[in-house]
C-alpha positions as CSV (number, residue, x, y, z in Angstrom):
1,X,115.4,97.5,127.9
2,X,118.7,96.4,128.3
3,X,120.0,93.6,125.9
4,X,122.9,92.0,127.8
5,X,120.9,92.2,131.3
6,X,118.0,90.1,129.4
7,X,120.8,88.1,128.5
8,X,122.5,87.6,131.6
9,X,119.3,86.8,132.9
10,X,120.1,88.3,136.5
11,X,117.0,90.1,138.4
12,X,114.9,90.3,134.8
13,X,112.2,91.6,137.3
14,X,114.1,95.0,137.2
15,X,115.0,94.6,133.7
16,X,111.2,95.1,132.8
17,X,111.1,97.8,130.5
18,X,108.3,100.1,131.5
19,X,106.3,101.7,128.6
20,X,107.0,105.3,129.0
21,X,103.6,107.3,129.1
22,X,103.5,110.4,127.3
23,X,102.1,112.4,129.9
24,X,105.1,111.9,132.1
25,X,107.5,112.2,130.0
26,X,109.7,115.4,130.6
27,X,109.9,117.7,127.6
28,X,113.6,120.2,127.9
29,X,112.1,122.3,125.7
30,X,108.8,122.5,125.2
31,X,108.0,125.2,123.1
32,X,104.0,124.6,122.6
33,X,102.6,128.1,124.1
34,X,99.1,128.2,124.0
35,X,99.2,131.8,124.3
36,X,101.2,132.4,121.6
37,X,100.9,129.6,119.1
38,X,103.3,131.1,116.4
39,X,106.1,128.5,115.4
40,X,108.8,130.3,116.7
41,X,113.0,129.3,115.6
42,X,114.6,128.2,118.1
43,X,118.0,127.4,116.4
44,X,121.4,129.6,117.4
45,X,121.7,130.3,114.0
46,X,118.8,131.5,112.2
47,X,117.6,130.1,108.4
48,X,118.4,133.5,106.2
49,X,114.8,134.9,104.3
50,X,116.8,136.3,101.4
51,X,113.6,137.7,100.5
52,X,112.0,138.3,103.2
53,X,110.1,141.6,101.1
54,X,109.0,139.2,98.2
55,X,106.0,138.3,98.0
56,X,107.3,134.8,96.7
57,X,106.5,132.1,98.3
58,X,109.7,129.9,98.9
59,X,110.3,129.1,102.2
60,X,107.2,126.5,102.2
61,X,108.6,125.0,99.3
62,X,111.9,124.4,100.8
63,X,110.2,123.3,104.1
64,X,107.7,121.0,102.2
65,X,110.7,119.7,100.0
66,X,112.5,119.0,103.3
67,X,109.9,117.2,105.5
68,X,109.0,114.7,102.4
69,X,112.2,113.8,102.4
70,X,112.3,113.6,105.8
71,X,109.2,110.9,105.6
72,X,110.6,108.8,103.5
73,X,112.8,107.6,105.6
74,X,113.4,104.2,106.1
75,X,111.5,102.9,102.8
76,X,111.5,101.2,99.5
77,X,113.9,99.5,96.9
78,X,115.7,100.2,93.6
79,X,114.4,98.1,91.1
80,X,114.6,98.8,87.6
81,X,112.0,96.9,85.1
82,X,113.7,96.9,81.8
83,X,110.3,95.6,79.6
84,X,106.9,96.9,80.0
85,X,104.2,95.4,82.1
86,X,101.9,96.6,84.1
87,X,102.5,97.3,87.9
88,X,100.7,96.3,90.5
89,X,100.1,97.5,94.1
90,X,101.0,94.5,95.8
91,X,104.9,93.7,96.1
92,X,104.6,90.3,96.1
93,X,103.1,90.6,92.6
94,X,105.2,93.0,91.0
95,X,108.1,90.8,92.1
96,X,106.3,87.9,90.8
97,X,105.8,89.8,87.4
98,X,108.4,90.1,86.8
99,X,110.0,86.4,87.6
100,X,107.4,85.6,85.2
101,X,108.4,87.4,82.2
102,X,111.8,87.1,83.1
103,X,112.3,90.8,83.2
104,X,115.6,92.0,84.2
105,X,115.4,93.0,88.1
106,X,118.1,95.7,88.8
107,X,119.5,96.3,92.2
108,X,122.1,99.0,93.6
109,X,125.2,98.5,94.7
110,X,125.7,98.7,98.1
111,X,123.6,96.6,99.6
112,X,123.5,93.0,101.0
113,X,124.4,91.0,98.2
114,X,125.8,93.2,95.6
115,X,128.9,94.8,97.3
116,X,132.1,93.8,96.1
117,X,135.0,92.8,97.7
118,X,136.5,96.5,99.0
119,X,132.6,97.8,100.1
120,X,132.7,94.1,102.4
121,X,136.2,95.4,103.5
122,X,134.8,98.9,104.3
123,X,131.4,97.2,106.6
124,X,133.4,95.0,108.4
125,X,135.8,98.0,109.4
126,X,132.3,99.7,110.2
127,X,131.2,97.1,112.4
128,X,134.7,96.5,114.1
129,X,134.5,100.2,115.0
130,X,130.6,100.2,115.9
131,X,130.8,97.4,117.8
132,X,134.1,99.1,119.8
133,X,131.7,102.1,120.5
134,X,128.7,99.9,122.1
135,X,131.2,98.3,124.1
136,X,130.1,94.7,122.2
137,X,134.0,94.3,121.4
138,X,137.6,95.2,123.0
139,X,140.6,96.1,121.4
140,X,141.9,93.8,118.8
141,X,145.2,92.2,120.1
142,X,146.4,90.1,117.8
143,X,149.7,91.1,115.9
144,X,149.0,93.0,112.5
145,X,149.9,91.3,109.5
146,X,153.2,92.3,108.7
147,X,152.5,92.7,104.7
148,X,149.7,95.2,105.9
149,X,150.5,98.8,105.6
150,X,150.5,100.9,108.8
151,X,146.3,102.2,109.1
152,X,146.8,106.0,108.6
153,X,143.1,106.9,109.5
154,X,142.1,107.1,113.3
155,X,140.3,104.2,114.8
156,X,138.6,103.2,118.0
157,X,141.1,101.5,120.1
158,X,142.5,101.6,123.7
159,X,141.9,105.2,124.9
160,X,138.9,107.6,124.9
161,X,141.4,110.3,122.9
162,X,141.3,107.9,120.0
163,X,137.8,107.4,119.7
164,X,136.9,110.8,119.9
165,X,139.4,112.1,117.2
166,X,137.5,110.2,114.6
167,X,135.4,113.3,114.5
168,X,137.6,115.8,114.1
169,X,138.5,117.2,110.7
170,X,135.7,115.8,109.0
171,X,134.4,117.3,106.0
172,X,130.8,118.3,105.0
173,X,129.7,118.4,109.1
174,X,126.9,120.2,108.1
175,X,124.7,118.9,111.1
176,X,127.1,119.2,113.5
177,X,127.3,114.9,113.9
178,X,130.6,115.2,115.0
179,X,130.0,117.2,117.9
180,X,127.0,115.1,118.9
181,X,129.5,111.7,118.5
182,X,131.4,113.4,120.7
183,X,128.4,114.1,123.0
184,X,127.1,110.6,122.5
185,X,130.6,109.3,123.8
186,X,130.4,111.5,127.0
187,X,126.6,110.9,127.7
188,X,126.0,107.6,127.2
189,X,126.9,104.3,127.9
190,X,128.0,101.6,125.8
191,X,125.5,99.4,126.7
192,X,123.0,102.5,125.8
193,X,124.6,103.0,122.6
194,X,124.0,99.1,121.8
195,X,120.6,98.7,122.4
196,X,120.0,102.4,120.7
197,X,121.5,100.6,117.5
198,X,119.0,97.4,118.0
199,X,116.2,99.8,118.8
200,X,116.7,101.3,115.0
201,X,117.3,98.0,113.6
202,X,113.4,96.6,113.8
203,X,113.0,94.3,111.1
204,X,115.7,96.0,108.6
205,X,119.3,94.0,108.2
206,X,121.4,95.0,110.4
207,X,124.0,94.9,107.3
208,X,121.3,97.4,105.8
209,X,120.9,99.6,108.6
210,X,125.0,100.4,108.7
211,X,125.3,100.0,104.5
212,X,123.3,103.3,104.5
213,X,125.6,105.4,106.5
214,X,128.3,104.1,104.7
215,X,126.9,105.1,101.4
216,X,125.8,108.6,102.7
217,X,129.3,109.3,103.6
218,X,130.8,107.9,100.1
219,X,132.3,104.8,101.8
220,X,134.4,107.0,104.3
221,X,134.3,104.6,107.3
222,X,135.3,106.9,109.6
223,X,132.6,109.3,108.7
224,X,129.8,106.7,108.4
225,X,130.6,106.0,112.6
226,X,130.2,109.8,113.0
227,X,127.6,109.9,111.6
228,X,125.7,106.5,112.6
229,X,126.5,107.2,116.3
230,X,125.1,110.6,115.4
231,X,121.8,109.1,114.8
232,X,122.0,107.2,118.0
233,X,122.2,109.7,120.2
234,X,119.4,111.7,118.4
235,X,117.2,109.3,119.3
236,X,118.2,108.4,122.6
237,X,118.7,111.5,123.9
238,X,116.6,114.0,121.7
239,X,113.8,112.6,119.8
240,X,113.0,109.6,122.5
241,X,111.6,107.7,119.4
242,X,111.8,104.0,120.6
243,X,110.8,105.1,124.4
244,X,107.8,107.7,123.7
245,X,107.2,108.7,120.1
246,X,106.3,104.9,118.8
247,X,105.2,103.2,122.7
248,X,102.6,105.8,122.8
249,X,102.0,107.2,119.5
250,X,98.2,108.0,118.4
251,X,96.4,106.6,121.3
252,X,98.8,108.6,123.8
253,X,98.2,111.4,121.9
254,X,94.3,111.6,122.1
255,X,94.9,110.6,125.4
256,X,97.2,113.4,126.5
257,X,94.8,116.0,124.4
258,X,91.9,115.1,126.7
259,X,93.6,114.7,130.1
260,X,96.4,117.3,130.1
261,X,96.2,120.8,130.3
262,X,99.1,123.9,128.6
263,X,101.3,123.6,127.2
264,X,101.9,119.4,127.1
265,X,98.0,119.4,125.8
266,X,98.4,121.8,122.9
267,X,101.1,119.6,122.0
268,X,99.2,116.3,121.8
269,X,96.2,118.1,120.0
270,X,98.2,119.4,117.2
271,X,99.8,116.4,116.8
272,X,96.0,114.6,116.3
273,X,95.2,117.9,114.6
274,X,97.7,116.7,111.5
275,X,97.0,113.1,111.6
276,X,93.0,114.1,111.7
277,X,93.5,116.5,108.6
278,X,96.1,113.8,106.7
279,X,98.3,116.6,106.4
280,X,100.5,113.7,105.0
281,X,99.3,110.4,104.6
282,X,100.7,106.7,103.2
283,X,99.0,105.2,100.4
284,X,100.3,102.4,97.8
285,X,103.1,101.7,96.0
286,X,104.9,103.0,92.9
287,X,106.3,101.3,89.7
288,X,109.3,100.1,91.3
289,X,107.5,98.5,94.6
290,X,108.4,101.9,96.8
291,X,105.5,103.3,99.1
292,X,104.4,106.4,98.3
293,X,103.7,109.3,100.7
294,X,101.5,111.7,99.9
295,X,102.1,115.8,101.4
296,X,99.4,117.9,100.6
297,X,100.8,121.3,101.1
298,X,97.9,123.1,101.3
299,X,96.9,122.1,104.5
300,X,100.1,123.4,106.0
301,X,99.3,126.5,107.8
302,X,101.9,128.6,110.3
303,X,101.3,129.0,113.7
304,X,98.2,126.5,113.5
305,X,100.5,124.1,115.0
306,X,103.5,124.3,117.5
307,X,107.1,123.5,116.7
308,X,106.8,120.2,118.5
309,X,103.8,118.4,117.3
310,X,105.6,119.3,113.7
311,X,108.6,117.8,114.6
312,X,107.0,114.4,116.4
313,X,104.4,114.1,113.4
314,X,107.4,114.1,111.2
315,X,109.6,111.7,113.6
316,X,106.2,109.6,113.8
317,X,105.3,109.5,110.0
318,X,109.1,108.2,109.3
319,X,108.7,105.4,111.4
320,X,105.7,104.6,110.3
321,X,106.9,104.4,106.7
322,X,109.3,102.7,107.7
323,X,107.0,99.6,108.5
324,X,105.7,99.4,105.3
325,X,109.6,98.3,104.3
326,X,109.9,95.0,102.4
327,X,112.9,93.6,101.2
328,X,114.4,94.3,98.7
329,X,112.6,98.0,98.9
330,X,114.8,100.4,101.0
331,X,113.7,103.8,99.9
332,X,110.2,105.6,98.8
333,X,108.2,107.7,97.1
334,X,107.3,111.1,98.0
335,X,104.6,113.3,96.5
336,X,103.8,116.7,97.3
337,X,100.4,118.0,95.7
338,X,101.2,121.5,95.1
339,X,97.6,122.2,94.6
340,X,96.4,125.5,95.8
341,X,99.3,125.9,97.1
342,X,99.4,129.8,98.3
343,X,101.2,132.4,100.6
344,X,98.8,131.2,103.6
345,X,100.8,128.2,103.3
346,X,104.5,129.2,103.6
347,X,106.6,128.6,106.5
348,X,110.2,128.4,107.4
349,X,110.9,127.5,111.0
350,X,110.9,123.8,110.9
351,X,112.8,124.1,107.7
352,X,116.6,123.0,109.6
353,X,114.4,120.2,111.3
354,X,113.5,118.5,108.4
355,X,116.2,118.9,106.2
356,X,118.5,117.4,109.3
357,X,116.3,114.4,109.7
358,X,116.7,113.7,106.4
359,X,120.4,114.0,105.8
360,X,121.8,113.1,109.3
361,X,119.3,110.8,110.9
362,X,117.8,108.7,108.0
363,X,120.1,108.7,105.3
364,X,119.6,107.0,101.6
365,X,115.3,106.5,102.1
366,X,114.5,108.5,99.6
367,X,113.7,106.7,95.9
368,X,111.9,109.7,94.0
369,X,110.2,113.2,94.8
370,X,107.5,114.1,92.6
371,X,106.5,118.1,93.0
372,X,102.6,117.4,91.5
373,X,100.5,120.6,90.3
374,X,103.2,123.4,91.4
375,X,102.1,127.0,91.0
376,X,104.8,129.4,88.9
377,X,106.1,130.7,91.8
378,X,107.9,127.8,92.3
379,X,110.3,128.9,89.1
380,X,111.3,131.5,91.2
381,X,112.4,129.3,94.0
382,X,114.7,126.8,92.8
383,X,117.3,128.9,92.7
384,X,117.5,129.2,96.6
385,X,116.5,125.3,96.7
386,X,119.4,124.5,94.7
387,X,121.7,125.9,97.7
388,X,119.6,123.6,100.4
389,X,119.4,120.0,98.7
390,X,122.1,117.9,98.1
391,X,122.9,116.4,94.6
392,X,122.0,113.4,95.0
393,X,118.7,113.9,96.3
394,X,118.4,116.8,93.7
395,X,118.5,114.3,91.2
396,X,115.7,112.5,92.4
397,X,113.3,115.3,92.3
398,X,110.8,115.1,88.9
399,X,108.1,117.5,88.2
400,X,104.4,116.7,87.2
401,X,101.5,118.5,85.7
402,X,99.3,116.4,84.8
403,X,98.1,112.4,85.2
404,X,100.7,111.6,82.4
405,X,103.7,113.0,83.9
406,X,102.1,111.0,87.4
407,X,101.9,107.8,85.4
408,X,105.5,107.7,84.7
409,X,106.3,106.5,87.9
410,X,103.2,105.7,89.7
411,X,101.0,102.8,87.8
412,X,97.3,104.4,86.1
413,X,95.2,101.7,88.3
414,X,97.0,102.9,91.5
415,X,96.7,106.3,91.3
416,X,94.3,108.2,93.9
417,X,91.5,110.2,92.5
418,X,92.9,113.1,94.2
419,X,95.8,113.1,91.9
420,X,93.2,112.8,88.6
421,X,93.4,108.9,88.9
422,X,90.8,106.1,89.2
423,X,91.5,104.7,92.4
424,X,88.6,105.6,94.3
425,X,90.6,105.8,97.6
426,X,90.7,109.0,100.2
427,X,92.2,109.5,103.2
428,X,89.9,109.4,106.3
429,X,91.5,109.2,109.7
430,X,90.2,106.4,112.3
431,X,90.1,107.4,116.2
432,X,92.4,104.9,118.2
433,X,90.0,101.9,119.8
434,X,89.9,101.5,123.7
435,X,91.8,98.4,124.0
436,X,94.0,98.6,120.6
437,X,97.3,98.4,122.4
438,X,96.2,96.2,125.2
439,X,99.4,93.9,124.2
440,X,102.2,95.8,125.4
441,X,100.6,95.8,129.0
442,X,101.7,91.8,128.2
443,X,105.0,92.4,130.2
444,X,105.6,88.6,130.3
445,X,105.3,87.9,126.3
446,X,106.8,91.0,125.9
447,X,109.5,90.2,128.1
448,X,110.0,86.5,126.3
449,X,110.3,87.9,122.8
450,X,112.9,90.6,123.9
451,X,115.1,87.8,125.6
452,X,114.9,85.9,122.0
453,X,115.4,89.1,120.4
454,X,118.7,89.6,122.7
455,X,120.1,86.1,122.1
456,X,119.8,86.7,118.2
457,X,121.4,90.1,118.5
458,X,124.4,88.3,120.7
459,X,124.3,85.7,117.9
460,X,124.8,87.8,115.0
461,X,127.2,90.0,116.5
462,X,129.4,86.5,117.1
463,X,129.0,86.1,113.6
464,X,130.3,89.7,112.9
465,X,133.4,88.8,115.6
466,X,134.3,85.7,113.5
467,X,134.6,88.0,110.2
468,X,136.7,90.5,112.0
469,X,138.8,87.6,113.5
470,X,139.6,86.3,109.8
471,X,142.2,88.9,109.6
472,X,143.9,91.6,111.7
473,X,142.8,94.0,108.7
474,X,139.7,95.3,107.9
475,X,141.0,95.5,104.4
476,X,141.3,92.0,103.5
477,X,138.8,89.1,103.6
478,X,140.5,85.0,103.3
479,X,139.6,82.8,102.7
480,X,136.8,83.8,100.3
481,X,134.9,80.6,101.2
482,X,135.0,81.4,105.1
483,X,133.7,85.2,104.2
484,X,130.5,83.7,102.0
485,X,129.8,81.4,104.6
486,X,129.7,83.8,107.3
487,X,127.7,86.4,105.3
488,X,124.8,83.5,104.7
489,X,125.1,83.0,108.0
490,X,124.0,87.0,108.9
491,X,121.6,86.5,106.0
492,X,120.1,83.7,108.6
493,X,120.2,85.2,111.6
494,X,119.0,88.4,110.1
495,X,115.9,87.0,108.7
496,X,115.1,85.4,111.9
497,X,115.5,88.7,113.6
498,X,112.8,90.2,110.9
499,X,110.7,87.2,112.3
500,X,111.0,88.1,115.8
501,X,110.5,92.0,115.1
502,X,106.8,91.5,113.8
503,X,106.6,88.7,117.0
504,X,107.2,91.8,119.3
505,X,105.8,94.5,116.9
506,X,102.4,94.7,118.7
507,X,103.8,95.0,122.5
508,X,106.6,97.7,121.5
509,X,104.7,99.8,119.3
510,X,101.0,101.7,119.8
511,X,98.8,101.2,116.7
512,X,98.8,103.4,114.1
513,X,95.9,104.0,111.9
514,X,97.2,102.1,109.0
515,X,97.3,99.0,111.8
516,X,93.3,99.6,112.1
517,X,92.7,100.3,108.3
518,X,94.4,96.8,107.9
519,X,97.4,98.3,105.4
520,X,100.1,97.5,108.0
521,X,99.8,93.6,108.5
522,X,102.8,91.4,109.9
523,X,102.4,88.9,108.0
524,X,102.2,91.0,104.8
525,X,106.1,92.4,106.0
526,X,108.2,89.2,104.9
527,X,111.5,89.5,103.2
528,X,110.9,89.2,99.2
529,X,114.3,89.0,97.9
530,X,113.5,84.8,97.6
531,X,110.9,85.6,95.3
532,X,113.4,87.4,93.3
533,X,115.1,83.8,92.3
534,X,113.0,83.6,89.6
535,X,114.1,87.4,87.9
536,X,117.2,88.2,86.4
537,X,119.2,89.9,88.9
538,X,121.3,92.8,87.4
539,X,124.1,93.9,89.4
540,X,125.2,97.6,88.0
541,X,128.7,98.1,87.5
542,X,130.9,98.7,90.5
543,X,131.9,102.8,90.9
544,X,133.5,105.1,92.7
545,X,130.7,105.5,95.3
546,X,129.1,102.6,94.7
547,X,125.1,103.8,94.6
548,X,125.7,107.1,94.4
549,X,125.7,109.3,91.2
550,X,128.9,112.4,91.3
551,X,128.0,115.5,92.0
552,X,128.5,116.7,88.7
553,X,126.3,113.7,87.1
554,X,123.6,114.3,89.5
555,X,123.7,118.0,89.4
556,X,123.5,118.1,85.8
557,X,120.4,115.4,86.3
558,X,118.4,118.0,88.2
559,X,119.4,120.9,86.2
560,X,118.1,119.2,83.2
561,X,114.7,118.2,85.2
562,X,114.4,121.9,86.5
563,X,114.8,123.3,82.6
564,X,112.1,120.5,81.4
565,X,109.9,121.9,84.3
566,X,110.5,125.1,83.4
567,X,109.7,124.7,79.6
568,X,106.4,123.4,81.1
569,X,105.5,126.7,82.4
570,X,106.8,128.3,79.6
């Protein structure tokens, strides 16, 4: 729906946004053949099998490495406990633990709240130029500031040419996101590009949401647009996540198995195939607060499902996770049980997928990978891993063995017994109910909280408009007492829009089966950074990127973790 027709308030009869039923949905490229169900790659440029006559195992790893990441999109929190005490799976009382004991709580830089003075400078040039894109502000015209130095990047200004040389000559396009910023500019509207950014939004901070393309592209404003109008379009366009993957989700899925026939119905049963089996699953929380997924890679098998009920379980699952988000958490926990893990299991196809959802479409969600239980064939590997991960993420990737190695990051009372632990806790899907998602045929509620939901979008983008208006440069923020002010104020509004998301949660979005086991409750989702009050905030030094460990720190991080894993085996 719309966001500035709710808010002009003109024919709202037309702006009703009609839930998009699976079954009608048009697929470009279906690829689900029921006659030939092997995953077949479908990408211009094939994913090289330098060992294609090994009898090594690697491509599952590197496609299990990549879709974990993939998952943990849009989770969790850095926060570093500097005494021992004992975690607990609730947020709210790990928080409060630590208040308690007044235990230092760490967070990153980078986020709302800890950025200094040039990182504000760099996300109110970000929002000047995002908000130029969706069409939410014109060209500034007041006359620069004369003790300002000439801008030498490119910006979005008066003519199309402008905006679309932004792209060009960027570095590290790995996943093409300048091309499809381009394509976003010629294929949709302004008005589509707004309301795809509010769409992605949900409950996050719409600080948040922009702060991690900014530190995914090392503070390079210009590249953070590219790539956060990137995103956009991918779900817009391509992965129709906010008008068919989430509207319909489970329940359209076991609908569409048992109505449809082909190619669409092999599709919809694979898709229930993977949530039945709990192919991956959320369970729980780490040490530091994060939710942890869970991959079991042994139920992976090629060919048993197509290419597109891989790609929308892994689309799905993201989203998902990204519910369980509670501020301050922004990133998770991935764990992939390597147990018998074998040849059976290795695949490749979806590998450019996963690895592009990851880095280009939900950047800086993932906390810490834990490779549980892998086989010695996974020695051999990492060499051609090394060449597919970043550093960063490299960095985050720890091997365990056994419960010990688990209980360094996950707390001994909240570990599953199928890890060796004493939770007594399995995963055990639950069919969709009849009448679970009888809310979003509510078009009049629906229709109320979306106006509310427009209003406080308008409002915070004012607020955003009255920082840019403080000076003709995005490089500069006076007076320092107007700045704070205005950022409390987004603080505000963006709490209230966290209020209204879990208002409008149940008519948007299809229940999942964490909704029906009651793990995903609204009123379980509130913003914890008050609770922090009480804790002694640590802000880390300010660096170079700000959150992000050099390449060389976090390369020598993993090749350290790699040799440790290796002596293991040894």
């Amino acid at each position: 729906m719309s966001l500035r027709l709710l808010l002009r308030g003109s024919n709202l009869s037309a702006a009703v946004s009609v839930r998009r039923v699976y079954l009608a949905v048009p697929r470009h490229s279906l690829r689900c053949d029921p006659q030939n169900t092997h995953i077949r790659q479908t990408s211009s440029r094939p994913l090289r099998r330098p060992f294609s006559k090994s009898t090594i195992n690697w491509t599952s790893i590197v496609f299990l490495l990549a879709i974990g990441a993939t998952v943990t999109s849009g989770v969790g929190v850095y926060k570093t406990f500097t005494a021992s005490a004992k975690a607990t799976q609730d947020l709210t009382d790990l928080i409060q633990v630590a208040g308690d004991n007044n235990m230092p709580v760490q967070l990153p830089r980078g986020r709302p709240g800890t950025l200094t003075p040039e990182e504000e400078a760099k996300l109110r040039e970000l929002w000047r130029l995002t908000l130029q894109v969706s069409g939410v502000l014109v060209p500034l015209t007041q006359t620069p500031n004369a003790q300002e130095p000439a801008r030498s990047e490119p910006s979005v200004d008066a003519t199309s040419g402008s905006v679309h040389s932004i792209a060009d000559g960027l570095k590290d396009d790995k996943h093409g996101t300048a091309t499809a910023f381009k394509a976003a500019l010629a294929e949709s509207t302004p008005e589509e590009i707004h309301d795809a950014f509010w769409n992605m939004v949900k409950h996050d901070h719409p600080d948040a949401l922009l702060l991690r393309f900014l530190r995914a592209r090392k503070w390079d404003v210009n590249a953070a647009l590219v790539m956060a109008i990137s995103a956009l379009h991918w779900r817009l366009a391509e992965s129709h996540v906010d008008s068919d993957i989430m509207p319909n989700g489970e329940a359209g899925m076991l609908e569409c198995s048992k109505t449809q026939t082909g190619q669409k119905a092999k599709e919809c049963e694979d898709f229930m195939s993977q949530i039945r089996m709990g192919k991956s699953f959320l369970h729980g929380r780490d040490k530091e607060g994060r939710p942890i997924c869970y991959v079991r890679v042994r139920l992976h098998k090629p060919g048993q499902e197509c290419e597109e009920s891989i790609e929308r379980f892994t689309v799905y699952t993201i989203e998902t996770a990204r519910m369980f988000l509670r501020p301050p958490v922004d990133t998770a926990t991935v764990v992939f049980d390597m147990t018998d893990f074998g040849m059976a299991n290795m695949d490749y196809a979806p590998v450019k997928f996963m690895i592009k959802c990851f880095e280009a479409n939900y950047p800086e969600s993932l906390g810490v990978v834990l490779v549980h239980n892998a086989p010695w064939i996974f020695n051999t590997v990492w060499k051609i891993i090394r060449g597919w991960l970043d550093p960063v993420v490299a960095s985050k990737i720890h091997f365990t063995n056994n419960l010990k190695d688990v209980q360094e990051f996950i707390d001994y009372n909240s570990i599953i017994k199928e890890l060796g632990g004493p939770v007594d806790w399995s995963y055990k899907y639950v069919e969709p109910s009849p009448n679970e998602n009888a809310a979003m045929a509510d078009v009049t509620t629906k229709m109320k909280l979306q106006q509310e939901r427009a209003e406080l979008a308008k409002e915070y983008e004012q607020t955003v408009l009255d920082w840019i208006n403080m000076s003709p440069s995005g490089t500069a923020i006076t007076p320092a007492v107007d700045a704070d002010a205005l950022r409390k104020k987004r603080d505000e509004i963006a709490a209230r829009l966290r209020r209204n998301y879990w208002q409008l949660d149940p008519y948007v979005r299809a229940r999942s089966i964490y909704d029906r086991l009651g793990e995903l409750k609204a009123g379980d989702m509130d913003d914890l950074s008050e609770k922090m009050n009480n804790a002694t905030l640590n802000v880390p030094p300010s660096n170079e990127n700000s959150g992000r460990p050099s390449e060389d720190s976090a390369a020598q991080s993993f090749h350290t973790s790699r040799e440790s894993w290796e002596d293991d085996v040894d």
